[in-house]
C-alpha positions as CSV (number, residue, x, y, z in Angstrom):
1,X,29.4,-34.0,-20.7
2,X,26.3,-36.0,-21.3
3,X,25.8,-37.8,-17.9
4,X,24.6,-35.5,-15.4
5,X,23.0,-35.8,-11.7
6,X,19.3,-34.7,-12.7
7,X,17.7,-34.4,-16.2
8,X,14.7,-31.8,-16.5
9,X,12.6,-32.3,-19.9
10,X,10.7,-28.6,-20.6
11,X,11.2,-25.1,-19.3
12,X,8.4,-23.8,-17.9
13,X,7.7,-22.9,-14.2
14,X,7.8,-26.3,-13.2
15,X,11.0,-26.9,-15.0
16,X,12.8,-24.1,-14.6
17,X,12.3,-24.2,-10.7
18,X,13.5,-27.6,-10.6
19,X,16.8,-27.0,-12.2
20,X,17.3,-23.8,-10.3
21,X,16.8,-25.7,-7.0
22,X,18.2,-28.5,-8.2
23,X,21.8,-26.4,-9.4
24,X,21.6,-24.7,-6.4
25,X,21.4,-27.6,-3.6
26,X,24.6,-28.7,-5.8
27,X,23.8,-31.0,-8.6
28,X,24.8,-30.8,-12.2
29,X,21.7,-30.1,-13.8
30,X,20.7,-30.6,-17.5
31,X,17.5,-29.0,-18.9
32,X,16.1,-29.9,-22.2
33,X,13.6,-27.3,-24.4
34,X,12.5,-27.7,-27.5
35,X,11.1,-24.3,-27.6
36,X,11.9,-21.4,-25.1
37,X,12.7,-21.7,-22.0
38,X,10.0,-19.9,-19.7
39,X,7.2,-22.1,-21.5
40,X,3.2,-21.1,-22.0
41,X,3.5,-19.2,-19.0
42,X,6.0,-16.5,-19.6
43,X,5.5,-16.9,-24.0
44,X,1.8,-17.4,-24.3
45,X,-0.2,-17.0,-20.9
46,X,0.3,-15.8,-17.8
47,X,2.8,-12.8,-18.1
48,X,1.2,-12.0,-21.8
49,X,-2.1,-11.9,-21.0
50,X,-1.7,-9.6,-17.9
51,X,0.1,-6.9,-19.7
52,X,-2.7,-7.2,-21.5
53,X,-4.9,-6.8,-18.8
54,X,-3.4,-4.5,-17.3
55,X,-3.9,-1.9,-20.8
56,X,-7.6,-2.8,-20.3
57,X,-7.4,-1.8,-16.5
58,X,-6.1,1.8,-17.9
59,X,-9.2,1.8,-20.7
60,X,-11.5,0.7,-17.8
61,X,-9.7,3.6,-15.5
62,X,-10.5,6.4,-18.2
63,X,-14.1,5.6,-18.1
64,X,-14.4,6.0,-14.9
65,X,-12.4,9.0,-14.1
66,X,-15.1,10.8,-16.6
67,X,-18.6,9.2,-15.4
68,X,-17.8,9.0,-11.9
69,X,-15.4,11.4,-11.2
70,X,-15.5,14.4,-13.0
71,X,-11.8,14.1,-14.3
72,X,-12.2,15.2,-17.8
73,X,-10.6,12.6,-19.4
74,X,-10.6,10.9,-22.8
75,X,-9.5,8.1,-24.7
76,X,-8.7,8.6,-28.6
77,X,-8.2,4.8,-28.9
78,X,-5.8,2.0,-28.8
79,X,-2.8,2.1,-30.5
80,X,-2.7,-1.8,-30.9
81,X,1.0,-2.2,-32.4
82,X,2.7,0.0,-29.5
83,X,0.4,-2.1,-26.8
84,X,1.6,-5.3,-28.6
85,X,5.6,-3.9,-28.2
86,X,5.0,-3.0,-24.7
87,X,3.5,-6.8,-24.4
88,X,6.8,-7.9,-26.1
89,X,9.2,-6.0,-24.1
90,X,7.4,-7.2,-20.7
91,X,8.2,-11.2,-22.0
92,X,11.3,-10.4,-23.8
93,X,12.9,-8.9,-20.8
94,X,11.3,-11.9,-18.3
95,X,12.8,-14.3,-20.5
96,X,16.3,-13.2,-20.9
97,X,16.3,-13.0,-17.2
98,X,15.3,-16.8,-16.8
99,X,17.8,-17.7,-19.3
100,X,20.9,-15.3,-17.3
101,X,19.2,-17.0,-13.7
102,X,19.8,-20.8,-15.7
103,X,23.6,-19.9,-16.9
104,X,24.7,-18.7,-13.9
105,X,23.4,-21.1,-11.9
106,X,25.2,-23.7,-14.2
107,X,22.2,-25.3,-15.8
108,X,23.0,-26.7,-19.0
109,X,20.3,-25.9,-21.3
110,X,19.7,-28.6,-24.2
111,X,17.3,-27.5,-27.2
112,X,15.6,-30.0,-29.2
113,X,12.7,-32.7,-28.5
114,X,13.3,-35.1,-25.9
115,X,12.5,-38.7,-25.8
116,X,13.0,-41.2,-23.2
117,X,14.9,-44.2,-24.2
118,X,14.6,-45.7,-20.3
119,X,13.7,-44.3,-17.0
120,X,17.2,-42.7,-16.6
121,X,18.1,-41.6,-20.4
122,X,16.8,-39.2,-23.0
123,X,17.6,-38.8,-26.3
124,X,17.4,-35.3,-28.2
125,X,16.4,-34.9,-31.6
126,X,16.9,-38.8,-32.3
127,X,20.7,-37.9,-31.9
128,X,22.2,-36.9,-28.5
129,X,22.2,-39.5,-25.4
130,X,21.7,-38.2,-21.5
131,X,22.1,-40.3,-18.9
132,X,21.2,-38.8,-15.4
133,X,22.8,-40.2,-12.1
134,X,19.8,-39.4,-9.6
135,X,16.5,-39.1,-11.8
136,X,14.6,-37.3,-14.6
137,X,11.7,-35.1,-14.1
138,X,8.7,-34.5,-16.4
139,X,7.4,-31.2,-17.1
140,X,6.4,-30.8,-20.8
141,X,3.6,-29.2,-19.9
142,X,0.3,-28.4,-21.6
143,X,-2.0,-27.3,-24.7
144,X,-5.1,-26.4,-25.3
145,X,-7.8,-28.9,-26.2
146,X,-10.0,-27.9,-28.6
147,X,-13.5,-28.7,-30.2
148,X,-14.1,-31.2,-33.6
149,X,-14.1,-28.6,-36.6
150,X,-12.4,-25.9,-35.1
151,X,-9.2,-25.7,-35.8
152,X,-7.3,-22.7,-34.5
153,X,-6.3,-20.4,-37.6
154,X,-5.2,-17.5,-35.3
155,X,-7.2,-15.2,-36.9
156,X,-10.9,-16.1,-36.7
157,X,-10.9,-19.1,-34.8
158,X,-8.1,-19.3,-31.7
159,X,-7.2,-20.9,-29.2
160,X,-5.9,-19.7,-25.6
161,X,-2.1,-20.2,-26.7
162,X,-2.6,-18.0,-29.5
163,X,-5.3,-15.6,-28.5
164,X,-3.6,-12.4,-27.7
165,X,-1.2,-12.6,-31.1
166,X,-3.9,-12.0,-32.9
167,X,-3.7,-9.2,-35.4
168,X,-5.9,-6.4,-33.9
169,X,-8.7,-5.6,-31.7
170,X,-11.8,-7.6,-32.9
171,X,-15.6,-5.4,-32.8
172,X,-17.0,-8.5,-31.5
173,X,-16.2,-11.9,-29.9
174,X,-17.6,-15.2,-29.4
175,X,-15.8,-17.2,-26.0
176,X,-15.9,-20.1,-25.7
177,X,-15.5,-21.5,-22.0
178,X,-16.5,-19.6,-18.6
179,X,-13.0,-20.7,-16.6
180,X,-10.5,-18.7,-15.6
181,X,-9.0,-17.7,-19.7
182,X,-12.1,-17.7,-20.9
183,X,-13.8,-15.0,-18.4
184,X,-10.2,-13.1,-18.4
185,X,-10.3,-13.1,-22.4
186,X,-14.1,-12.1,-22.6
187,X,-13.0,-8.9,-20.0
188,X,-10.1,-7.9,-22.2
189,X,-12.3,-7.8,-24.9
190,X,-14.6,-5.8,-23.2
191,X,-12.9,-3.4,-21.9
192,X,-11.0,-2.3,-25.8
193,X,-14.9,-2.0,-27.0
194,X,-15.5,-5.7,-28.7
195,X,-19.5,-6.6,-27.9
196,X,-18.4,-9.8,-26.0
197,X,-20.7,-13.3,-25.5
198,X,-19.3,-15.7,-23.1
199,X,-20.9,-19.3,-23.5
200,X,-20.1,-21.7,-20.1
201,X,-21.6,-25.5,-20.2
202,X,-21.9,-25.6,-16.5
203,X,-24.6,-24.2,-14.9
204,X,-22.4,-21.3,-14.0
205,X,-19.2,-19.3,-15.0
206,X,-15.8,-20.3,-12.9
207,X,-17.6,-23.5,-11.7
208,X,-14.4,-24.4,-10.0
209,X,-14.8,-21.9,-7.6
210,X,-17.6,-20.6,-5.1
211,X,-21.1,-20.3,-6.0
212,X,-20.9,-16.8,-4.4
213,X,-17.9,-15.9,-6.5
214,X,-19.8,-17.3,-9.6
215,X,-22.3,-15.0,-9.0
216,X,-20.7,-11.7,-7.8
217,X,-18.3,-12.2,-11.4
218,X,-21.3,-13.0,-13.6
219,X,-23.3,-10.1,-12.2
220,X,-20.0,-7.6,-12.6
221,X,-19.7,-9.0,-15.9
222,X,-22.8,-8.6,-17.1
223,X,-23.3,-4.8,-15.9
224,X,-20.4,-4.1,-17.8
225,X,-22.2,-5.6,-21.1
226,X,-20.8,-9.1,-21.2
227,X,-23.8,-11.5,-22.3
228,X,-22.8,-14.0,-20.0
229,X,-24.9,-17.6,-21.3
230,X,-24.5,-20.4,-18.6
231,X,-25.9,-23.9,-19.1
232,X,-25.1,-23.1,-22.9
233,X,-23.4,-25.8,-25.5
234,X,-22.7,-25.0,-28.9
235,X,-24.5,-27.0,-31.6
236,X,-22.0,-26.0,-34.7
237,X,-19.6,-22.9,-36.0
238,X,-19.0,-21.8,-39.7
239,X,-16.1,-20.0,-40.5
240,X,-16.7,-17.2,-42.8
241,X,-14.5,-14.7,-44.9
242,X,-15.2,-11.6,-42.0
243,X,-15.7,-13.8,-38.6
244,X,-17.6,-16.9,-37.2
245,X,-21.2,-18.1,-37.2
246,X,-22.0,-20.2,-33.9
247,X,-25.2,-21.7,-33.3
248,X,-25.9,-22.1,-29.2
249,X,-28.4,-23.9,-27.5
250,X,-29.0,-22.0,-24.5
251,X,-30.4,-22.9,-21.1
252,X,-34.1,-22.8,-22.0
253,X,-33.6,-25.1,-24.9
254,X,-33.2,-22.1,-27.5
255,X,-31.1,-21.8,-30.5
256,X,-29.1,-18.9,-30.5
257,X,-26.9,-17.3,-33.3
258,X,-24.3,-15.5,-32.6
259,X,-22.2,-13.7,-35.2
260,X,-18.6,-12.6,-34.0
261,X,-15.4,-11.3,-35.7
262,X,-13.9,-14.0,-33.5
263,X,-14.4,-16.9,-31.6
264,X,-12.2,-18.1,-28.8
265,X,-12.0,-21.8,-27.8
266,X,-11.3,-22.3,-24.0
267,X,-12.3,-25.5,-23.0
268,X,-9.6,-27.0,-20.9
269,X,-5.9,-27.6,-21.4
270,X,-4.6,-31.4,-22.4
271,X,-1.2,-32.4,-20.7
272,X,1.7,-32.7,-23.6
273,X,3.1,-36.4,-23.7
274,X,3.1,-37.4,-27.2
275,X,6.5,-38.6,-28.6
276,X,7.9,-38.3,-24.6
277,X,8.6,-42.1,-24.9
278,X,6.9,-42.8,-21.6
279,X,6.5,-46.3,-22.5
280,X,10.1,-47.0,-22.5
281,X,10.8,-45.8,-19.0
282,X,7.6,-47.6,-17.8
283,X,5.5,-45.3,-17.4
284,X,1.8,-44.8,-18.7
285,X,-0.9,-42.2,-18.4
286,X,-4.3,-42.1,-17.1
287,X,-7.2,-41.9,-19.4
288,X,-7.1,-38.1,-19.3
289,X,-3.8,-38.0,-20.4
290,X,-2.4,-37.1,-17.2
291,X,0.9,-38.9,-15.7
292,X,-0.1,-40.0,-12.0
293,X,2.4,-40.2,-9.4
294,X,2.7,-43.0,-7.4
295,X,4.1,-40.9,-4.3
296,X,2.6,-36.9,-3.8
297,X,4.7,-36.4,-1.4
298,X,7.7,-36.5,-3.4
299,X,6.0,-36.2,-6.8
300,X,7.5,-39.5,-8.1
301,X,5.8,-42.0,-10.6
302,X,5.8,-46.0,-10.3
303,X,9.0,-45.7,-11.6
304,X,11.9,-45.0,-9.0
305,X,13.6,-41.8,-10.0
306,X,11.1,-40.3,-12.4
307,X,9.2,-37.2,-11.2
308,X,6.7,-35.2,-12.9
309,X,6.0,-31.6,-12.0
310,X,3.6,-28.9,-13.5
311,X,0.7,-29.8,-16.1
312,X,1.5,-33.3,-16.5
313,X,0.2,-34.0,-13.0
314,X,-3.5,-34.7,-12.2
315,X,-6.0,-33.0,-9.9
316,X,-5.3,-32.1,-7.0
317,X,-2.5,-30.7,-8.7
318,X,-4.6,-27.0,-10.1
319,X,-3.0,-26.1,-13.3
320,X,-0.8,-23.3,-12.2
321,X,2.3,-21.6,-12.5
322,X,2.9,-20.9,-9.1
323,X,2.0,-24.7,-7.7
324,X,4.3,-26.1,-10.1
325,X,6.9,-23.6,-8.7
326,X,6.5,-25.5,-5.3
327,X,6.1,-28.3,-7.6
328,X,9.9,-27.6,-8.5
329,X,11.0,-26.8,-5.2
330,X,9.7,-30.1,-3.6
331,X,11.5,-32.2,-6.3
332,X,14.5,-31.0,-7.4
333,X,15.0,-30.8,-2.8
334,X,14.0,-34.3,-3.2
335,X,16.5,-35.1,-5.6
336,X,18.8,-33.7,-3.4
337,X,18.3,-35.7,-0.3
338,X,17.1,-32.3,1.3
339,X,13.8,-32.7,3.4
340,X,11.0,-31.0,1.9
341,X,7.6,-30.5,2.8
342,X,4.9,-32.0,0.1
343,X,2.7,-29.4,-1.4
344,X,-0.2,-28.6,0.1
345,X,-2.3,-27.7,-2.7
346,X,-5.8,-26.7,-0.7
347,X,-3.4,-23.8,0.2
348,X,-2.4,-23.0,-3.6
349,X,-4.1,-19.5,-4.0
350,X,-6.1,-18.9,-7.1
351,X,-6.9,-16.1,-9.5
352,X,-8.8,-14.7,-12.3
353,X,-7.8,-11.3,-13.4
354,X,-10.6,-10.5,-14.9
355,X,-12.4,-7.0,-14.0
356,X,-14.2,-8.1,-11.0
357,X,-11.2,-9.9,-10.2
358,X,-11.7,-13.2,-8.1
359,X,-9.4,-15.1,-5.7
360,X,-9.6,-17.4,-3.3
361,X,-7.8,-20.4,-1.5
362,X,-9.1,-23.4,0.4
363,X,-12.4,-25.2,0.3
364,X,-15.2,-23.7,-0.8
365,X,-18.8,-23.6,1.4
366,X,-20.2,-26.7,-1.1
367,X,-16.9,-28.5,-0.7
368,X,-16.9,-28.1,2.7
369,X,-20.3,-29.4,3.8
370,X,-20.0,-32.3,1.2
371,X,-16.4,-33.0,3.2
372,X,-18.7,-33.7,6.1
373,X,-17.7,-30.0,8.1
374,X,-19.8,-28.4,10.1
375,X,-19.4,-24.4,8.9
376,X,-19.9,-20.9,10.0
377,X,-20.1,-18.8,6.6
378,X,-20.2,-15.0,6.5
379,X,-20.0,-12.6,3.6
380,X,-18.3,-9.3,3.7
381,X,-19.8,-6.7,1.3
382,X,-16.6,-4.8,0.1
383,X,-18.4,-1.6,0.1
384,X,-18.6,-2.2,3.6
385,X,-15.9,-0.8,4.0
386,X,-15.0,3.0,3.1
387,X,-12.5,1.9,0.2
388,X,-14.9,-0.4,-1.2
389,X,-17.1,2.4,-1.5
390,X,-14.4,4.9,-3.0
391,X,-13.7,2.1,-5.9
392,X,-17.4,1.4,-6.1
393,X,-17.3,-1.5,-7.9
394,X,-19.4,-4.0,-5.8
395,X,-17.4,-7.1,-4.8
396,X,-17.1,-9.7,-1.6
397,X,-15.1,-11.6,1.3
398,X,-16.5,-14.6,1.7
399,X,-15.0,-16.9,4.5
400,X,-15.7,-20.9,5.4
401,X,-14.8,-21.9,8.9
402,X,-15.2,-24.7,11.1
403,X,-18.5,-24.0,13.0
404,X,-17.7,-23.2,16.8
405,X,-14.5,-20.9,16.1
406,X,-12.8,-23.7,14.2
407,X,-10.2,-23.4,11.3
408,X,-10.5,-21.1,8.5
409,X,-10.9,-23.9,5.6
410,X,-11.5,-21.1,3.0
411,X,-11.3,-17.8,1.6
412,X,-13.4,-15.8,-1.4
413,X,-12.6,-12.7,-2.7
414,X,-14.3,-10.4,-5.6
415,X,-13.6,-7.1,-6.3
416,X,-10.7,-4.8,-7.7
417,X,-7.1,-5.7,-6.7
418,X,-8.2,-8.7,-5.1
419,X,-5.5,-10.7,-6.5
420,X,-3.3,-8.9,-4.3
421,X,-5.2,-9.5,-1.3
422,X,-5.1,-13.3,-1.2
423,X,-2.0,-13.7,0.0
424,X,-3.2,-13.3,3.6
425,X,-5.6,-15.4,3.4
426,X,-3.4,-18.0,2.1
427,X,-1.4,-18.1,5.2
428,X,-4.7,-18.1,7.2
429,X,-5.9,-21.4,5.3
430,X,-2.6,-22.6,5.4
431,X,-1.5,-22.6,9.0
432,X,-5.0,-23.4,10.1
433,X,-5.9,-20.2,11.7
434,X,-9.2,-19.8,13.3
435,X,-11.0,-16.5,12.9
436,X,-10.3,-15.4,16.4
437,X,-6.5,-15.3,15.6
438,X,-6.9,-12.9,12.5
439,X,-9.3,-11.1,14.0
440,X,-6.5,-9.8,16.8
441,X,-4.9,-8.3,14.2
442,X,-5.4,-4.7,12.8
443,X,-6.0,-3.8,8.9
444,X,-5.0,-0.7,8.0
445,X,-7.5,2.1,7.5
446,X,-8.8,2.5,5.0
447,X,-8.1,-0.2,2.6
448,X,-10.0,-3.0,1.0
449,X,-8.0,-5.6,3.2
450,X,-10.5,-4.2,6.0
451,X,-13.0,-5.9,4.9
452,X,-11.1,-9.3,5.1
453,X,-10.5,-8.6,8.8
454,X,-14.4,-7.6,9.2
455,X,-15.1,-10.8,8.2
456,X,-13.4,-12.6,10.9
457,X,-14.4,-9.9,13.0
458,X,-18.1,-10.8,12.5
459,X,-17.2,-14.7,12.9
460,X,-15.5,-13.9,16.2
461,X,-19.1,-11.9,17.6
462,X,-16.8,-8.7,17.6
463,X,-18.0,-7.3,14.4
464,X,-18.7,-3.9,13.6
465,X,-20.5,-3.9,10.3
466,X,-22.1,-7.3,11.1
467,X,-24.2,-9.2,8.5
């Protein structure tokens, strides 16, 4: 009962995939979770936070429909507990349905805290012994990091993990962090009425991504009322009976107060290794924290038979639910003896659903040139198209490409419902299509996806709306 062929510590994506893969190519899989399986992702992140997004979207929708369109429509508020059961429902009934997919697939799930006692046996909750014929993989995951003197109270004062659980809609916020939570939080916010102020170190919000798609977000942010502060740090915070008290020095040199009902920390997640018992499987971390494999293309450490999956792993490894699904794949196929092809993670789409949404895969134009490329750039307005201008929201296709007609090494996207467009592009960056092979092929008229295939049109010479 207690030897099996692979041992997964956490279930989140990364975990969860593995054992599924793992169960299904054959081997007797045990899965240890301390908490619930489906981890930050499906409790506290991802699938939370776009219900709530989506209620925003429906806010956003009613404005509109009144002061662009005529429909004669109007909100008498939010009722926040029936939003919040909604929220609930959505997670409750993911979960149960990753917990039926792990028992029929004959995953043993474990709970308690797991601790390595060598590099092919855990221990749970100091009591039970696993051994594990084939390996163990490592996917405990991540927190969030937070700032000296502000502890997360989940009321004033919170962190991305608890953000959304917070009892009611605030008038005002304070955020913390221009990356993808941070801009999706200070949106949310927005849209349910809250007078918003997003602070960003860098010298620009999602610095991650484009400098175009910086600057198409920050502009749609800030025309819906989000004081968007860039090159910002904060000096100090006081927490006070009815909200927070911030002093920022801005990018002039300033001082800045800000007084908000709430203040949102979103600096950065920290991988989760404390009491893992790394040490006595031989393993160590880097000075971020991060456990480094030894081999990507099979996602093992320095230690044979140890794997790590999910947040644990370094860059290029992006922090994501849906690369540590591949993540999953790749090992638990590995495990296996099945071939498997190693991630390629410059074709792991990403997305902030934030209203403008962004997305985008591949390199961006600064990446590029500093790679040494050569690029043809061009930039697709999306009101270029006759869809763009129905929505009439602004927004962009920007695409990177080998200059000459070479590859497509990346794609850019702002605008509504562009986190559904991506996937295209994904497969264009991935299979190293040039912009003559997409631009063969027809979009459908009229939808915002046109404007992805002007842009290649344009880089091809056969463009109709060229720019």
């Amino acid at each position: 009962m207690n030897t099996h062929d692979v041992i997964v510590i956490g279930g989140g994506t990364g975990g969860y995939s593995t054992a599924l893969r793992a169960a299904a190519l054959g081997l007797d899989v045990a899965l240890v979770e301390r908490d619930k399986v489906g981890g930050t992702c499906l409790h506290r992140g991802c699938i939370p936070s776009k219900a709530m997004l989506h209620a925003a979207e429906l806010v956003d929708a009613i404005a509109e429909a009144r002061e662009r369109w005529g429909v004669k429509a109007s909100l008498d508020g939010v009722d926040w507990p029936a939003l919040v059961a909604t929220r609930d429902d959505i997670v409750s009934r993911n979960h149960k349905g990753v917990e039926a997919h792990l028992a029929h697939a004959g995953v043993r799930v474990v709970r308690g805290d797991a601790r390595l006692t060598n590099a092919r046996a855990v221990r749970v909750d100091g009591a039970r012994d696993l051994t594990a014929r084939r390996g163990v993989v490592l996917a405990t995951g991540s927190r969030p990091r937070t700032l000296p003197g502000l502890a997360s109270d989940g009321r004033r004062v919170v962190t991305s993990d608890d953000a959304l659980f917070a009892p009611g809609l605030p008038a005002s916020v304070l955020v913390l962090g221009g990356g993808a939570i941070g801009v999706e939080y200070a949106s949310f916010h927005r849209s349910m009425g809250a007078e918003v102020t997003l602070v960003e170190a860098a010298d620009r919000i999602v610095p991650l991504e484009d400098a175009d798609v910086s600057r198409h977000l920050t502009r749609g942010l800030k025309k819906r009322g989000v004081d968007v502060r860039v090159g910002a740090r904060l000096l100090d915070a006081e927490v006070l009976d009815d909200g927070v008290r911030a002093r920022v020095r801005t990018s002039r040199g300033e001082t800045l107060t800000v007084e908000a009902e709430r203040l949102l920390v979103a600096v950065g997640r920290a991988p989760v290794t404390d009491g893992l018992g790394l040490a006595a499987a031989g393993l160590e971390t880097d000075q971020r924290g991060f456990v480094v494999p030894a081999d990507w293309d099979r996602l093992e450490t320095a230690v044979p038979g140890v794997h790590v999956v999910g947040d644990l792993l370094p860059p290029p490894s992006l922090g994501l639910a849906h690369a540590s699904f591949a993540e999953g794949l790749l090992v638990a196929e590995t495990l296996a003896g099945v071939p498997s092809a190693p991630v390629d993670y410059a074709a792991v789409p990403r997305v902030t659903y934030s209203a403008p949404q962004t997305a985008a895969v591949g390199l961006s134009e600064a990446e590029a040139r500093a790679r040494g490329y050569e690029v043809s750039v061009n930039v697709m307005p999306l009101t270029a198209v006759a869809k763009g201008m129905v929505h009439g929201r602004g927004g962009m296709v920007k695409v990177v490409a080998e200059e000459g007609g070479g590859r497509v090494l990346g794609v850019h996207l702002v605008g509504p419902h562009v986190s559904e467009m991506i996937a295209e592009s994904q497969l264009i960056v991935g299979w190293d299509a040039e912009p003559a092979d997409v631009a063969r092929h027809i979009h459908a008229h009229p939808t915002l996806s046109e404007a992805v295939g002007e842009a290649f049109l344009t880089l091809s010479d056969r463009g109709l709306h060229q720019q």
